[in-house]
C-alpha positions as CSV (number, residue, x, y, z in Angstrom):
1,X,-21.6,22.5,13.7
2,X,-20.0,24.1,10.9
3,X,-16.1,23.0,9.9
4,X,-13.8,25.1,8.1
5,X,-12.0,23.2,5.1
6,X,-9.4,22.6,6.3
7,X,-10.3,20.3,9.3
8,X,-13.1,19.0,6.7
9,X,-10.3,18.1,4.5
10,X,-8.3,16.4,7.7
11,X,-11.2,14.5,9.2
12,X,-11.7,12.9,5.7
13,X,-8.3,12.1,5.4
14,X,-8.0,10.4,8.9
15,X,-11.2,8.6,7.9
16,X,-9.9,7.0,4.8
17,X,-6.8,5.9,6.2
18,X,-8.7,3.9,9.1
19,X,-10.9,2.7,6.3
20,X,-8.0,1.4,4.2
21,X,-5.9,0.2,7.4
22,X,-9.5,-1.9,8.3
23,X,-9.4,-3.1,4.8
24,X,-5.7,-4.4,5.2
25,X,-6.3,-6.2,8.4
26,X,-9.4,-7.5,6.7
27,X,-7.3,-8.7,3.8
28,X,-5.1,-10.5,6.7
29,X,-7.4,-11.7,8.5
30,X,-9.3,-13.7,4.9
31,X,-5.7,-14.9,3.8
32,X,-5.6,-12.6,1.1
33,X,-1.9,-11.8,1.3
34,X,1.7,-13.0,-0.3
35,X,5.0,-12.6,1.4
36,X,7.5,-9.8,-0.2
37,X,9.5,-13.1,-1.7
38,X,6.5,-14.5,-3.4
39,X,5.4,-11.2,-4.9
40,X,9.4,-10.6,-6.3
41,X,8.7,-13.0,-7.7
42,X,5.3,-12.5,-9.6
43,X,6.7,-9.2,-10.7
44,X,10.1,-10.7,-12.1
45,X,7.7,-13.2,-13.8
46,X,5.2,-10.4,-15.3
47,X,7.9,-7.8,-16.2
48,X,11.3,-9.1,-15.8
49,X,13.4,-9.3,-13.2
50,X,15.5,-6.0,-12.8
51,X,19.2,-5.0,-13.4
52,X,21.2,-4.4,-10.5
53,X,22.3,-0.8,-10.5
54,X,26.1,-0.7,-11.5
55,X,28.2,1.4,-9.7
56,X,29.9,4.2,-11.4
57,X,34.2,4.3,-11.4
C-alpha cells in the first residue's frame, strides 16, 4: 500500500498523540503526578511568583 504524505504525515500524528495520551495515563496510573496547587507552587518557588496584571485607567 502506498500513502500519499499527507495521510503519512496524519497517521503519524494520530500515533504520537495515543502514544503520549498512553504515557499520561501511565504516569497516573504509577503516581507520578502533582495537583495544579502543588505545582503553583513549585514554579512560584523556582522563579517567583508572578505579578498580577494591573488594569489600565
Amino acid at each position: 500500500m502506498i500513502l500519499s504524505p499527507e495521510e503519512f504525515d496524519r497517521l503519524t500524528t494520530q500515533a504520537r498523540f495515543v502514544a503520549a495520551v498512553q504515557g499520561g495515563l501511565g504516569d497516573l496510573d504509577a503516581g507520578r503526578v502533582v495537583s495544579d496547587e502543588a505545582l503553583g507552587h513549585r514554579l512560584d518557588e523556582r522563579f517567583g511568583a508572578l505579578r498580577k496584571p494591573t488594569k489600565k485607567k
